[in-house]
C-alpha positions as CSV (number, residue, x, y, z in Angstrom):
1,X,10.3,6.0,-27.4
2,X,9.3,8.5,-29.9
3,X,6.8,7.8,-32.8
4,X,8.3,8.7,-36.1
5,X,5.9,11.3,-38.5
6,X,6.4,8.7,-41.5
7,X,6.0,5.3,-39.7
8,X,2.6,7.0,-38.4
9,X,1.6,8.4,-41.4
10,X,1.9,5.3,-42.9
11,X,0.5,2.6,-40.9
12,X,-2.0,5.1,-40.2
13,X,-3.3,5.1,-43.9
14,X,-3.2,1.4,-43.7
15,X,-5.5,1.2,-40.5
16,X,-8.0,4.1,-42.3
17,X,-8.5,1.4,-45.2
18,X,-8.2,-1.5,-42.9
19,X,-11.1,0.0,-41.1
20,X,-13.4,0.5,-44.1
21,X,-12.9,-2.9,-45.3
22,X,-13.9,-4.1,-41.9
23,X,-17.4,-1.9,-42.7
24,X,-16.8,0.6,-40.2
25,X,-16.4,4.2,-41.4
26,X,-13.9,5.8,-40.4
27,X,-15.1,9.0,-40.7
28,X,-17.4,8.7,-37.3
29,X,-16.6,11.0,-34.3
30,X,-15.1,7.8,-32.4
31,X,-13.0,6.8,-35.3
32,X,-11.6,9.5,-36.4
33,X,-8.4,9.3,-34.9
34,X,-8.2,5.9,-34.4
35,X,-5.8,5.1,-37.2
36,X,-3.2,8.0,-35.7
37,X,-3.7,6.1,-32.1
38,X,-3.3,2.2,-33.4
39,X,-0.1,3.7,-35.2
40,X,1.1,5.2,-32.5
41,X,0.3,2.4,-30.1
42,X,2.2,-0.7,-32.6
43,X,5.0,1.8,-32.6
44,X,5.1,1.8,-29.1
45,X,4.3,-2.0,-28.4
46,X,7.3,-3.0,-31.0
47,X,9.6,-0.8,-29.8
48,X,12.0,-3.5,-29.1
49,X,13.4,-3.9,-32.6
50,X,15.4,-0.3,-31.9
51,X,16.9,-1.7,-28.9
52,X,20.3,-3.3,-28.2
53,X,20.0,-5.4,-25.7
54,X,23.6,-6.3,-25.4
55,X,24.2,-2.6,-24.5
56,X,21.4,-2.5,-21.7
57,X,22.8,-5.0,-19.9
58,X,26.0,-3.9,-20.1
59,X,25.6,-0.7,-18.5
60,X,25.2,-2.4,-15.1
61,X,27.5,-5.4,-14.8
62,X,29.5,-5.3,-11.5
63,X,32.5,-7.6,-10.4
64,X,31.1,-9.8,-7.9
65,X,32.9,-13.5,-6.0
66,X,30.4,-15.9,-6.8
67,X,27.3,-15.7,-4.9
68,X,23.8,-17.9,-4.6
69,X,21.3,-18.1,-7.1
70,X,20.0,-14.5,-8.2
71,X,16.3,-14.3,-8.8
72,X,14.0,-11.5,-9.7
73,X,10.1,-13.1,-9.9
74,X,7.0,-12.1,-11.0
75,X,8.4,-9.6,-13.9
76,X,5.7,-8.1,-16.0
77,X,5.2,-9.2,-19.6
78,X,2.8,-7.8,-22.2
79,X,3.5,-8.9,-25.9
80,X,1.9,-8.9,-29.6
81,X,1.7,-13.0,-30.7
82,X,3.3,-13.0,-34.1
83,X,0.5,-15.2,-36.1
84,X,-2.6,-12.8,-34.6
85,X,-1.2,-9.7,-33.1
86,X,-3.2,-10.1,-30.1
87,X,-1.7,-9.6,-26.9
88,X,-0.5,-12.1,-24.6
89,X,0.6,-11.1,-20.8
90,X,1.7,-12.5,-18.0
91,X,4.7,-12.6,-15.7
92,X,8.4,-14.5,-16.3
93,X,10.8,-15.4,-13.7
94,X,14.4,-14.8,-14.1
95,X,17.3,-16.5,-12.3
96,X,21.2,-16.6,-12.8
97,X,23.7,-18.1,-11.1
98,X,26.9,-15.8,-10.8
99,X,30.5,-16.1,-11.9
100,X,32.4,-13.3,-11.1
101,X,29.6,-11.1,-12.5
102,X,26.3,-9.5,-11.2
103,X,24.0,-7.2,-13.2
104,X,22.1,-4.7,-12.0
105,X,18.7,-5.8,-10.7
106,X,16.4,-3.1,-13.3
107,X,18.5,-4.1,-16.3
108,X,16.9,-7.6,-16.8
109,X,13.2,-6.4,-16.5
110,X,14.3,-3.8,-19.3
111,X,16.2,-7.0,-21.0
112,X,12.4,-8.6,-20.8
113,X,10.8,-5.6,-22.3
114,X,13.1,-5.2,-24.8
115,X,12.3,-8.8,-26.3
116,X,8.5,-8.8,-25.5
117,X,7.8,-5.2,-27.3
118,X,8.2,-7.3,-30.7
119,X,5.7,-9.6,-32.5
120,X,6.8,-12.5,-30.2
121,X,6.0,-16.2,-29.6
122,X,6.8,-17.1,-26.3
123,X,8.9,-20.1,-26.4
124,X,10.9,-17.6,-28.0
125,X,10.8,-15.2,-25.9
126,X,11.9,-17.2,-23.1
127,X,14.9,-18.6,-24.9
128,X,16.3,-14.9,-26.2
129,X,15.9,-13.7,-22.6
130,X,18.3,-16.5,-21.1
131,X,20.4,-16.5,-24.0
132,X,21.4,-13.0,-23.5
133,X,21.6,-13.1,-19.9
134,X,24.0,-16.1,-20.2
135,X,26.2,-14.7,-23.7
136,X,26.2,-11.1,-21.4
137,X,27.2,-12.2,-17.8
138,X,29.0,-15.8,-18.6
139,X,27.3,-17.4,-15.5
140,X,27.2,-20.7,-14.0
141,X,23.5,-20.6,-15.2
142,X,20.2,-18.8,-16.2
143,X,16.8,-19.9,-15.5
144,X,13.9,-18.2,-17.5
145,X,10.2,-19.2,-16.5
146,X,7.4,-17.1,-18.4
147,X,3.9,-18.1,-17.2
148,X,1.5,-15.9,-19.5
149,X,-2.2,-15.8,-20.9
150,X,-3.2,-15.4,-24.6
151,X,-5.8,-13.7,-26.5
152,X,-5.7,-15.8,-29.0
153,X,-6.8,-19.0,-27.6
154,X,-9.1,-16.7,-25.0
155,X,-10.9,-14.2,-27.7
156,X,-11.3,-16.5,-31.2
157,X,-10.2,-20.0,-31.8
158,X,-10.8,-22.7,-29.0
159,X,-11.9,-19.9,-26.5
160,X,-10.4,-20.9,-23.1
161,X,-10.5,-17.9,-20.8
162,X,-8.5,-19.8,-17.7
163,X,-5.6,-21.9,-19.4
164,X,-2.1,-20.3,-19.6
165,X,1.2,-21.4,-21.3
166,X,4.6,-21.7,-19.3
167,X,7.5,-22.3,-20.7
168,X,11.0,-22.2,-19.6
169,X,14.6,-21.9,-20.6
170,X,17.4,-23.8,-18.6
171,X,21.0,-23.1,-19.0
172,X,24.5,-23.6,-17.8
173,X,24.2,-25.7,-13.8
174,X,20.2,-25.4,-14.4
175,X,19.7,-27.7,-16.8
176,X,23.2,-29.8,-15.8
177,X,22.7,-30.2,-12.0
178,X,19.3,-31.4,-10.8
179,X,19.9,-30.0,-7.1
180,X,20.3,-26.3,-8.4
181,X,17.1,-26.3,-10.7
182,X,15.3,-28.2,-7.7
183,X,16.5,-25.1,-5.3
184,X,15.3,-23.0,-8.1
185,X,11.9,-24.4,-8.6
186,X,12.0,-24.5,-4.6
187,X,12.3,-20.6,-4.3
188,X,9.8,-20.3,-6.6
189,X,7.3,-21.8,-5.4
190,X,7.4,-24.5,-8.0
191,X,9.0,-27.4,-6.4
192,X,5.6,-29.4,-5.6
193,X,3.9,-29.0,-8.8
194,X,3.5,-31.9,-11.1
């Protein structure tokens, strides 16, 4: 991803004035480039708006007889929350069930990046990731589980350091066949929670 001069120069501006409204001055040694960096660094973290998701996927779908459930666990997740742009983070667990189609197992954690390097809620997040997965590869189901951490309930507001939100997004046989999402929640560990 490559920052663009006029993006920078802009948002950096912003952050300069930002900064003195805050009462800092901007003009001290370890702010002076501080507004270059933070423009920099929301180009980076939004990144995701430029990308076609569609198009990453399918440059790694492979023909494929139907096969068990597919899962990749413990993905990575770091994202902006759209009402404080503060981070949340955490890790989501994808899992399809093939019809005639596999993808490529580093496509879906690009897939994941690619919606969480936006201002994001994550109930969202969760359902663009299956929704894709399932328009893209047209399989018997998808099964998205995103277990993250906020900033914004852990650094202002009601200031709870150990809670975490999961949610999840069941489609096709998960959410229609009880014994599949129970084999699911099985494999992942989650079978016994309440």
């Amino acid at each position: 991803m490559t920052n663009k001069p006029d993006k920078t120069q802009s948002i950096s501006k912003k952050m300069h004035e930002i900064l003195k409204t805050l009462g800092e001055d901007p003009s001290r040694e370890g702010l002076l480039k501080t507004p270059e960096r933070y423009a920099r660094a929301m180009q980076f973290l939004t990144s995701g708006y430029g990308l076609d998701v569609d198009a990453i996927a399918r440059k790694a779908l492979f023909k494929q007889e139907d096969s068990e459930i597919v899962i990749i666990r413990d993905i990575e997740l770091f994202s902006l929350c759209e009402h404080h742009l503060l981070p949340f983070y955490g890790k989501v667990h994808v899992a399809y069930l093939p019809k005639g189609k596999i993808i490529g197992l580093s496509k879906v954690p690009r897939i994941v990046d690619a919606f969480a390097r936006r201002l994001q809620v994550q109930e969202r997040l969760t359902t663009e990731i299956s929704n894709t997965l399932m328009r893209v590869l047209k399989p018997h189901g998808v099964a998205v589980i995103a277990e993250c951490s906020h900033l914004c309930m852990m650094m202002r507001g009601v200031e709870k350091q150990h809670s975490y939100t999961v949610t999840s997004s069941m489609l096709g046989a998960f959410r229609t066949n009880p014994t599949t999402r129970q084999e699911l929640l099985h494999l992942l560990g989650m079978g016994g929670r309440k």
